[in-house]
C-alpha positions in Angstrom: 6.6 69.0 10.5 4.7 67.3 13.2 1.7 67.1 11.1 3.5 66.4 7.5 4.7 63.5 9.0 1.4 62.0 10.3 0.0 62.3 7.2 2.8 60.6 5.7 2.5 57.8 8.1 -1.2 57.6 7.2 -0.6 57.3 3.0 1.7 55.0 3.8 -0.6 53.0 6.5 -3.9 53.2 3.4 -1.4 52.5 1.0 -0.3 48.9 2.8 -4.0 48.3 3.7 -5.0 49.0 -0.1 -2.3 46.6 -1.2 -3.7 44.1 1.4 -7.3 44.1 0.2 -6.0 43.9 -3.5 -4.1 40.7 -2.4 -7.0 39.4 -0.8 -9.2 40.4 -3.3 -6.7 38.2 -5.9 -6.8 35.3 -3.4 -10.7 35.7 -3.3 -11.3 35.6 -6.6 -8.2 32.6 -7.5 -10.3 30.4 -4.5 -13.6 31.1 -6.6 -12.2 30.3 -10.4 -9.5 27.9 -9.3 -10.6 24.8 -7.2 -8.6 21.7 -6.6 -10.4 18.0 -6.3 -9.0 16.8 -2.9 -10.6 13.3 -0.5 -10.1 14.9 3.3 -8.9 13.1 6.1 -10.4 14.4 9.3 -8.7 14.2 13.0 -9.5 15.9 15.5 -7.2 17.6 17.8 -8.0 16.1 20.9 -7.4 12.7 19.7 -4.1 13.7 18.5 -1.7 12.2 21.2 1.4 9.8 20.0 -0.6 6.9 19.1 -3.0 8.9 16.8 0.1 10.9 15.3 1.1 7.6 14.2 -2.3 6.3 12.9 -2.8 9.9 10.8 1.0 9.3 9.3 0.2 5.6 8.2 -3.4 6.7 6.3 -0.9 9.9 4.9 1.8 7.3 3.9 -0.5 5.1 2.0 -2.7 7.8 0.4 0.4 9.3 -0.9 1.5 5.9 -1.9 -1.4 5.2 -3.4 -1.8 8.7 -5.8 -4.8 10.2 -4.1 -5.0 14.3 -3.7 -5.9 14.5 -0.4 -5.9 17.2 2.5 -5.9 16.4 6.3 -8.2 18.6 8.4 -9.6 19.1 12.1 -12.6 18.4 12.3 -13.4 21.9 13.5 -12.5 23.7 10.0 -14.8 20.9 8.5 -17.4 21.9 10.2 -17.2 25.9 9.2 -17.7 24.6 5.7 -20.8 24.3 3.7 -21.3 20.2 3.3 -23.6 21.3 0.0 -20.9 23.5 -1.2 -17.8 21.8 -1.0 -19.1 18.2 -2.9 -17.7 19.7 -5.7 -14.4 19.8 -4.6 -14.5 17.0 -2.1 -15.7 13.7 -3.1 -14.9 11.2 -0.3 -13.7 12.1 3.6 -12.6 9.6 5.7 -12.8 9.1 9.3 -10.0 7.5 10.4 -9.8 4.9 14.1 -7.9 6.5 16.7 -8.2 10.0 15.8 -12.3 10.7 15.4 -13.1 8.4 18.3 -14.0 11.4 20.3 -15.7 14.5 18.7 -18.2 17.4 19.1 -21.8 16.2 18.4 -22.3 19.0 15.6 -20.6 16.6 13.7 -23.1 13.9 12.6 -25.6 17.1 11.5 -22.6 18.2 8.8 -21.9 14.9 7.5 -25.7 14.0 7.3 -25.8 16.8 5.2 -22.8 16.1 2.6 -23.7 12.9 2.2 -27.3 13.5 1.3 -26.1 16.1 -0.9 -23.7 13.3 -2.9 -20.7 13.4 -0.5 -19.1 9.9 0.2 -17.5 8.9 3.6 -15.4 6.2 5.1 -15.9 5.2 8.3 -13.1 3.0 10.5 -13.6 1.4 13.6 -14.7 3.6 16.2 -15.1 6.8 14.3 -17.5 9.1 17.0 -18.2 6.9 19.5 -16.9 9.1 22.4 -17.6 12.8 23.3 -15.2 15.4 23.9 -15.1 14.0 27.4 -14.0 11.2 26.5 -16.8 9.2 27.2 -18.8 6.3 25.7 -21.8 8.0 23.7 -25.3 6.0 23.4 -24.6 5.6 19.6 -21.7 6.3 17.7 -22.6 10.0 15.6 -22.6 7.9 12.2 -24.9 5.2 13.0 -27.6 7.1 11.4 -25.6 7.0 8.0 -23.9 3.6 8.3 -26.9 1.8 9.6 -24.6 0.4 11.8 -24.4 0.7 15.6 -20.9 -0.8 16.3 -20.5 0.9 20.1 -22.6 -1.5 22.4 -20.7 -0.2 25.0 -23.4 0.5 27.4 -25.0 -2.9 26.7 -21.3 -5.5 27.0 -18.8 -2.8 28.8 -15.6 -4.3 28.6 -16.9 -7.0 26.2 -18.1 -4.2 23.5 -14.3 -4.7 21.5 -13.1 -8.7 21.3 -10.8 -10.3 19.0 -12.7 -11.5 15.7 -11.5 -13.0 12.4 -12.4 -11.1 9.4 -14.3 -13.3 6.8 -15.2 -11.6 2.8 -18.0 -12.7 0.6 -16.9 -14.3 -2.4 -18.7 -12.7 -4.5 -17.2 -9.2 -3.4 -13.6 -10.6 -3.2 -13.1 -10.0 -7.1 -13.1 -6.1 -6.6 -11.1 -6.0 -3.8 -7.3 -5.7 -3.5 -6.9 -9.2 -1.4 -4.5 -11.5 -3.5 -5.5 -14.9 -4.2 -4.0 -17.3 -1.2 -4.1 -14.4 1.2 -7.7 -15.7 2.1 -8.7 -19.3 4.1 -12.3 -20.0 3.5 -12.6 -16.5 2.9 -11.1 -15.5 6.3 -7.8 -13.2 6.1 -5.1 -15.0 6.4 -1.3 -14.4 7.5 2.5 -15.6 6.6 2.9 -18.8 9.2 -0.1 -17.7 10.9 -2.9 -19.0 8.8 -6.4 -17.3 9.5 -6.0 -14.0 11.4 -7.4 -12.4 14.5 -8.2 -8.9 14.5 -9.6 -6.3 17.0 -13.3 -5.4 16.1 -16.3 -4.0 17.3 -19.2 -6.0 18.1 -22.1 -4.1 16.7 -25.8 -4.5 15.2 -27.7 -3.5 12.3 -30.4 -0.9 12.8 -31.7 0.3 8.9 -32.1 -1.4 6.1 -30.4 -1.2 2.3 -27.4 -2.1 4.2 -24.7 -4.4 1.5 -22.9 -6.5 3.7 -19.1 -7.2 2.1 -18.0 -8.7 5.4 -18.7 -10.4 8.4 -16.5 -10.8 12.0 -16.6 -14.1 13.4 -16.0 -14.0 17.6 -16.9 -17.3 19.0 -19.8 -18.5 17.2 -21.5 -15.1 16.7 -21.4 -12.9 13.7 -21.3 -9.1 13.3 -20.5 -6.8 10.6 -17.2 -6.2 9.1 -17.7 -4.1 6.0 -21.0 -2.5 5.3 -21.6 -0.2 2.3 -24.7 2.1 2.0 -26.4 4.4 0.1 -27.4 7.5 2.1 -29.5 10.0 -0.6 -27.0 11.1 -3.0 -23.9 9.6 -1.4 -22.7 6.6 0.4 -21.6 4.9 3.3 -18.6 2.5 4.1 -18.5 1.2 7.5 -15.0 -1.3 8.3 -14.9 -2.9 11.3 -10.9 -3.1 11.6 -8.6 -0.8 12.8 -7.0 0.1 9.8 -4.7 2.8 11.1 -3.3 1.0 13.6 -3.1 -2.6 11.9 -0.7 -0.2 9.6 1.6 1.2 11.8 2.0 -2.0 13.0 3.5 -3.5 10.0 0.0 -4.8 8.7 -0.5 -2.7 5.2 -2.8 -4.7 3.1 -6.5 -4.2 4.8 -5.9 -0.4 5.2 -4.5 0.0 1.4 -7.5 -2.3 0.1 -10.6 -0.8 2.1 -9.1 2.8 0.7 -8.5 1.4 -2.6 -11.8 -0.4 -3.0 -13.8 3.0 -1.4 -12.1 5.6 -3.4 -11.6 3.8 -6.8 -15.2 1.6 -6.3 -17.5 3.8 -4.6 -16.5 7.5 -4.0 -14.5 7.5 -8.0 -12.1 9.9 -6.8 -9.3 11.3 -9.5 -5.6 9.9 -8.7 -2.7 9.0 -10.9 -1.3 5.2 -10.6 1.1 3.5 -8.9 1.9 1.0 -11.8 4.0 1.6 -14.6 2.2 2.6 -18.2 -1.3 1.1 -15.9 0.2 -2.3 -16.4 0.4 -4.8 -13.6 4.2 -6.0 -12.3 5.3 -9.1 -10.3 8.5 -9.8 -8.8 9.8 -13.4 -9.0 12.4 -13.8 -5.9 14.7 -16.9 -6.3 16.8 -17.0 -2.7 19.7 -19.1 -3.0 21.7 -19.9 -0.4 23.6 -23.3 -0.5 26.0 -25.2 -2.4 22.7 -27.2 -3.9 22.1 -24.7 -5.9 25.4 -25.7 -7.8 22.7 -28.0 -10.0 19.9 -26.0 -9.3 20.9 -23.0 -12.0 22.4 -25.0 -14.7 18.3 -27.1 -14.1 16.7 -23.7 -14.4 18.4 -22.2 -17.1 18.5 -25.5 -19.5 14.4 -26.1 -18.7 13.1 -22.6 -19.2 12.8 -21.6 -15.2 14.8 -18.6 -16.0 13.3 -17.3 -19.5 14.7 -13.8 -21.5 11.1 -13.1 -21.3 11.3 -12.3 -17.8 13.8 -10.4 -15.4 14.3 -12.2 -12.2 15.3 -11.0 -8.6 18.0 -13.8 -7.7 19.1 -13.4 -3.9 22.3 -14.9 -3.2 24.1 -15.6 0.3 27.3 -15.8 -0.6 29.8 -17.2 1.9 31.2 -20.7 1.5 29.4 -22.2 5.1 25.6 -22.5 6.0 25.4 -23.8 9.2 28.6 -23.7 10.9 32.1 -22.4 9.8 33.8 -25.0 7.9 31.0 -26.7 7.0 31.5 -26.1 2.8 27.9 -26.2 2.2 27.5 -22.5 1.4 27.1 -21.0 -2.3 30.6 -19.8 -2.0 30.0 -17.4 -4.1 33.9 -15.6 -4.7 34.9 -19.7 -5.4 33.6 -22.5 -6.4 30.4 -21.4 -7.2 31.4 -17.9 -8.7 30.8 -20.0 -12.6 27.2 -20.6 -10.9 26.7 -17.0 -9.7 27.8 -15.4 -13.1 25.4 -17.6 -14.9 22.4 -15.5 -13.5 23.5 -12.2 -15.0 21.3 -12.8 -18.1 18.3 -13.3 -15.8 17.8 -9.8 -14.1 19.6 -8.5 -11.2 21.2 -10.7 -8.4 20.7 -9.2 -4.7 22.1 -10.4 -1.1 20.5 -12.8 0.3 21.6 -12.0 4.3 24.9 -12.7 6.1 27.7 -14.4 4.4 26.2 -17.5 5.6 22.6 -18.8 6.0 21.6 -20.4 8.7 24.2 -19.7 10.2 23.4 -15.7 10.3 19.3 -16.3 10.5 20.1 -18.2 13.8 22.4 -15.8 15.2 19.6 -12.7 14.0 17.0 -14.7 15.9 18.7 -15.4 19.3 20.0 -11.9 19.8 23.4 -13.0 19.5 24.9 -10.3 17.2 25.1 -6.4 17.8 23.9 -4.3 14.9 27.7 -3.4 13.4 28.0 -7.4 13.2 24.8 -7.4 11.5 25.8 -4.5 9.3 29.3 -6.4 9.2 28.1 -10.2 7.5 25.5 -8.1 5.5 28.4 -5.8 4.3 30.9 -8.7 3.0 28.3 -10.8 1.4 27.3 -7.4 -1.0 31.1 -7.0 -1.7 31.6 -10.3 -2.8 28.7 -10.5 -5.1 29.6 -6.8 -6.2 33.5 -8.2 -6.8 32.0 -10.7 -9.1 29.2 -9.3 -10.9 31.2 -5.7 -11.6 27.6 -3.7 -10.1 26.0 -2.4 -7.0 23.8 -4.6 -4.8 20.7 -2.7 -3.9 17.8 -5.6 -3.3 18.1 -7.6 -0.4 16.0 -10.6 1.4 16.6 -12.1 4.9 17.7 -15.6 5.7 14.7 -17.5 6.7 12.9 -14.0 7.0 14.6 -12.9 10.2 14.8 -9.1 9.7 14.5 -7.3 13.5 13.0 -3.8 12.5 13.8 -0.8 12.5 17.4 -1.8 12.8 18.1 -4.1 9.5 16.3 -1.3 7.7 18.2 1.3 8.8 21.2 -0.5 8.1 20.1 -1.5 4.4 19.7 2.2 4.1 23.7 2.9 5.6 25.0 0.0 2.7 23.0 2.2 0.1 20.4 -0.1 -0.7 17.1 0.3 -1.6 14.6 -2.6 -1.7 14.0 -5.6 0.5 11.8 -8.6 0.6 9.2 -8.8 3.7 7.1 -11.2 5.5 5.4 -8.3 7.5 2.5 -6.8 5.5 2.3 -10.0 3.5 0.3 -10.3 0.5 0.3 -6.3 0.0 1.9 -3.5 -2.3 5.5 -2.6 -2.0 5.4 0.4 0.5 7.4 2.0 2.8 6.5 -0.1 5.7 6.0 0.7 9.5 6.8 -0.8 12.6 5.7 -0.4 16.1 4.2 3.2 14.9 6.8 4.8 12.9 7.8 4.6 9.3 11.4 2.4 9.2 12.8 4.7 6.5 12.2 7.4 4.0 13.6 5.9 1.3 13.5 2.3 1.4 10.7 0.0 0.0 9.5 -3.0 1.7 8.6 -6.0 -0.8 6.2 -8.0 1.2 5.9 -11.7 0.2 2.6 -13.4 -0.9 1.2 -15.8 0.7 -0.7 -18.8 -0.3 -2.5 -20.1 2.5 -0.1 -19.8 5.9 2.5 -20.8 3.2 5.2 -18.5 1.1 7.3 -20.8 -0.4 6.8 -23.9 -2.6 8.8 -26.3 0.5 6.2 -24.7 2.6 3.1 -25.8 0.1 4.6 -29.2 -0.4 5.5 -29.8 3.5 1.5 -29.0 4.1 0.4 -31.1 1.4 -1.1 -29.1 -1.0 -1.1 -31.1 -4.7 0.5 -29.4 -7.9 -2.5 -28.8 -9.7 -3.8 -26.3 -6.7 -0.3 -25.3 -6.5 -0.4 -24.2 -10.5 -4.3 -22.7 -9.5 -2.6 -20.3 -7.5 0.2 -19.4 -9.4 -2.0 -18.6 -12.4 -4.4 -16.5 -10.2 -1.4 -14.9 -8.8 -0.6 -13.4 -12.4 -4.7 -13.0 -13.3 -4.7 -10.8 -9.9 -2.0 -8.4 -10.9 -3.4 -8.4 -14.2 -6.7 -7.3 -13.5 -6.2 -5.1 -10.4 -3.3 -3.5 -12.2 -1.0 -3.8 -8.8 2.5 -5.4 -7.7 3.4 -8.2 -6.0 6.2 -10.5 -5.1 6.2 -14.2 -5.1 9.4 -15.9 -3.3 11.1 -19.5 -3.0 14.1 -21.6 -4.1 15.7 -23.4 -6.6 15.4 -26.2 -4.9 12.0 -26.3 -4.3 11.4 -26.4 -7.9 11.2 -30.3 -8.2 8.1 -30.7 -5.7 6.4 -28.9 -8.3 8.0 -28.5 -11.7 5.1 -28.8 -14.3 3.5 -26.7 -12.3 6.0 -23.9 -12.1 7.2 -24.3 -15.3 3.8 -23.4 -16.6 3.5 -20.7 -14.2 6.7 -19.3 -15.8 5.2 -19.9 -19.5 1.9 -17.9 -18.5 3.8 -15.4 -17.3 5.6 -15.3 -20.1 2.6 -15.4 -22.5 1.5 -12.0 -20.5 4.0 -10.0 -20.8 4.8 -11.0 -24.3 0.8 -9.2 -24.7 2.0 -6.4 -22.9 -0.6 -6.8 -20.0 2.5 -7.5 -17.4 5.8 -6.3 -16.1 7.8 -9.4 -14.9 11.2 -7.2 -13.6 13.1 -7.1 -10.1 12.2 -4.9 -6.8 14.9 -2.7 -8.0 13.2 -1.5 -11.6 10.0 -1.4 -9.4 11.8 0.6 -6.6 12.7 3.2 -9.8 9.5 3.9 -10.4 7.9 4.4 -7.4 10.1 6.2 -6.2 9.8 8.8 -9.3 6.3 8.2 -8.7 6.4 9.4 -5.1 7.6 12.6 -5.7 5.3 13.8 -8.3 3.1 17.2 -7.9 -0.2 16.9 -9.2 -3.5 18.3 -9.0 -6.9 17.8 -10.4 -8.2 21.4 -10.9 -12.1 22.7 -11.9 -11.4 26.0 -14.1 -14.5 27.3 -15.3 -16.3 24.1 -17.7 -13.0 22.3 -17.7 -11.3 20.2 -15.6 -7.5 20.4 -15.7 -4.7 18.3 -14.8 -1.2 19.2 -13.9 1.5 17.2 -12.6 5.2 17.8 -12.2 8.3 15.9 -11.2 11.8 17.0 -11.2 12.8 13.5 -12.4 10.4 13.0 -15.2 6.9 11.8 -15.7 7.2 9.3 -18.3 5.1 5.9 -17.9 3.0 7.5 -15.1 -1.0 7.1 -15.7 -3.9 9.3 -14.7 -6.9 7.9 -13.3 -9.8 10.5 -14.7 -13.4 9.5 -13.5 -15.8 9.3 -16.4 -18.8 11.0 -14.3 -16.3 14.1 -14.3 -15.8 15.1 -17.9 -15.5 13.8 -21.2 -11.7 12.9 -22.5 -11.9 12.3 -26.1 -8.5 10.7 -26.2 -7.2 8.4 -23.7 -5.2 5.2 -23.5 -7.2 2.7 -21.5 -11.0 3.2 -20.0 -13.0 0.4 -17.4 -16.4 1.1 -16.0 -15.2 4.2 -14.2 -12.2 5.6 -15.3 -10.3 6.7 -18.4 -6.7 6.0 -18.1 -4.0 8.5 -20.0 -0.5 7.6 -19.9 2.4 9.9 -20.3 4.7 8.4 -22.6 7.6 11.4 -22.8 9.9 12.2 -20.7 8.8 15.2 -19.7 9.2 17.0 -16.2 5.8 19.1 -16.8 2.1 18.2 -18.1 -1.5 19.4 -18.6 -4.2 17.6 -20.0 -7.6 19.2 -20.1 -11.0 17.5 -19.7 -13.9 18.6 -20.8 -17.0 18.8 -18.3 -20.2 17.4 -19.1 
């Protein structure tokens, strides 16, 4: 018996070894037919305290955002691949700040490799420029790439990082994701702030075929602040910012446009798009907020401010006071100006506009007079009065005079079931799900962050720093040109009001706009029909897959895929039919409404 059953053990023992191998064998085999496109996003372990956790969740939020297939690796498993092998597969890594300052030296040897070989890398900050002990090295480990050596530690010490503002070439600014306004002389510029200061490296040149995109300006000296370069087969892009960081910190644009311009400019990665049917959108935000604007709507609506053609987000504060109770200069928006607030129903959707009353509430928010339920409170009655009149939920909000403490008005936008708020942080970028001192605010609620024009937002603003209606019309017109042409979102903000500091020039701002979407090159529609989408859009499964001579593309959403584009690089395969095409893509839309697809590309 003793023996029967050892032999039965052992079947049974081959048998579960047998069925291992044959499921390894499957897996082998699956890896060697079936390989999916992915960019990488390296980190290393060591790096990965709480500040780098946060840096490697903001480039995640914003890839993800921003369509990319990506993977997130240690640096340790990169370096166990072939660099010649996996170009295929892998057309772009990047090298974040914070979480590749310090790694092993192997390091520059691999990526030497894969970039010769026709790999493409991003480089941030201080990518490599300490060991595993933590120390300062000579040269950063990409210098040799990059051409750059932006660690003179060992030459200024403590003087090596400074404070710099960050100043574009023109002539490279038209391929780049920086709005129109959100540039001084070329210098990035902020909401109130006017031209920026950033942390940067100081650093030095040390090859040649170097493209400078960007210089850093500290004192009177200049150093690099973008640097592309070809490197044999592949390329090189050096940024001088800390991109991660400037995100978590509830500064989105320069991360979203360096990754944007690299992948989609240089590196020509597959993605699917963040924009409707590949069509560029623009949110026009009216706030209204006072008993002026009594006169203001029936103006608007008589001289074409609000046209049919376009779908308006129309803030309102509601209560019947703005600066003091009593005062009767609110919108009063459950009385005497309910006739005013009804008239905007044909116009798009009508949000809250802050606390029952204006000023009033901003003032309070600002001196730290109110706990969060009384925040929640005047937030809460101003949505039920609009929602008593207008018979539908409020979902889009915008602060009084911007005054938005986060994560705290977020979270409780997100308790009141709302989804979509305009932002002066992360002004002049994409709507995103914004961060703030490190952490994402909320899962499920999209920041609308304002343009900018200059240090200015809204037309008072331009007026009060004398800018002149034709510059003010410039803008406005480039404004719509931008989202045109980069096929992105953005809001614009101010108030009724305002309109008469500048009213040829908005009214043919509103006519140009017009003229656009009438052609079918723009979306002109509120946060909320934006929000829609992109959120949709955020939960889509795709993948970009070699099989054999074809590549194959497969997305998935629970919630439908209609109006979602595909981004297919030309250098890949051959797409015989296909919607839209530029220098390096072709662009396929998916029109039905559909919760699976495949399209199939032909290599060349």
């Amino acid at each position: 018996m003793k023996v029967k059953r050892q032999i039965f053990i052992f079947v049974i023992i081959l048998f579960l070894i047998t069925l291992m191998l044959i499921k390894i064998n499957i897996s082998t085999n699956r890896e060697n037919n079936q390989k999916s496109i992915n960019v990488l996003l390296v980190y290393f372990s060591l790096n990965l305290d709480k500040k780098g956790i946060s840096v490697l969740n903001a480039y995640k939020s914003v890839l993800k955002e921003e369509g990319i297939p990506f993977k997130t690796i240690d640096v340790v498993e990169l370096l166990n691949k072939n660099p010649k092998e996996i170009i295929k597969f892998v057309p772009a890594v990047i090298l974040p700040d914070r979480i590749t300052t310090s790694m092993p030296e192997d390091v520059k040897y691999w990526f030497a490799d894969y970039v010769k070989s026709g790999g493409n890398i991003f480089v941030v900050y201080d990518a490599g420029v300490k060991d595993i002990n933590n120390l300062y090295r000579e040269k950063p480990l990409f210098t040799h790439i990059t051409g750059v050596n932006y660690c003179l530690y060992k030459k200024f010490r403590d003087r090596a990082y400074s404070l710099g503002k960050f100043r574009f070439k023109r002539e490279i600014l038209k391929n780049l994701d920086i709005p129109p306004g959100k540039t001084i002389n070329n210098f990035l510029s902020g909401y109130k702030y006017g031209i920026l200061t950033y942390p940067v490296a100081l650093n030095k040149i040390e090859a040649e075929n170097i493209n400078v995109l960007a210089t850093v300006v500290v004192g009177n000296k200049q150093y690099v602040g973008v640097a592309l370069r070809d490197f044999g087969k592949g390329h090189s892009f050096y940024v001088n910012l800390p991109l991660g960081f400037l995100k978590a910190n509830s500064d989105d644009l320069p991360l979203r446009a360096m990754l944007r311009f690299f992948l989609h400019e240089v590196a020509v990665v597959p993605y699917i798009v963040n924009v409707p049917d590949n069509k560029g959108g623009l949110v026009i935000n009216w706030h209204i907020d006072s008993s002026l604007d009594w006169k203001s709507i029936p103006m608007m609506i008589k001289k074409g401010y609000y046209s049919k053609h376009l779908t308006y987000s129309s803030h309102v504060t509601a209560g019947d006071f703005l600066e003091k109770p009593g005062d009767g200069l609110g919108f009063d928006a459950c009385g005497k100006g309910k006739k005013y607030l009804k008239m905007l129903k044909p116009y798009g959707i009508t949000g809250s506009h802050g606390g029952w009353a204006h000023n009033w509430f901003a003032r309070k928010l600002k001196n730290g007079e109110f706990t969060r339920e009384e925040i929640k409170r005047y937030i809460k009655i101003n949505n039920e009065c609009l929602e008593k009149v207008l018979n539908y939920k409020i979902v889009e909000y915008s602060a009084p005079i911007g005054v938005f403490p986060q994560p705290v008005s977020a979270q409780i936008l997100e308790e009141l079931g709302m989804v979509a708020y305009y932002y002066t942080g992360d002004s002049g970028s994409f709507p995103n799900k914004t961060f703030f001192n490190g952490k994402k605010v909320s899962d499920k609620l999209y920041a609308f962050p304002v343009m900018v024009n200059g240090k200015n937002a809204s037309f008072y603003e331009m007026w009060k720093s004398g800018m002149k209606e034709e510059d003010v019309q410039k803008w406005l017109y480039s404004v719509v040109d931008f989202v045109v042409n980069r096929r992105t979102i953005r809001l614009i903000y101010s108030h009724p009001y305002d309109i008469p500091l500048y009213p040829k020039a908005i009214r043919n701002f509103i006519r140009y706009a017009e003229k656009k979407v009438i052609e079918k090159e723009l979306y002109v529609i509120p946060m909320y029909a934006f929000y829609s989408y992109l959120n949709r859009f955020s939960k889509t499964v795709f993948a970009f897959v070699y099989r054999g001579d074809r590549l194959e593309i497969l997305l998935e959403n629970r919630e439908g895929l209609n109006n979602i584009p595909i981004a297919i690089p030309k250098n890949l395969c051959r797409l015989k039919s296909y919607d839209m095409e530029d220098k390096h893509y072709y662009y396929f839309i998916i029109k039905e409404s559909i919760k699976k697809f495949k399209l199939v590309c032909n290599r060349w």
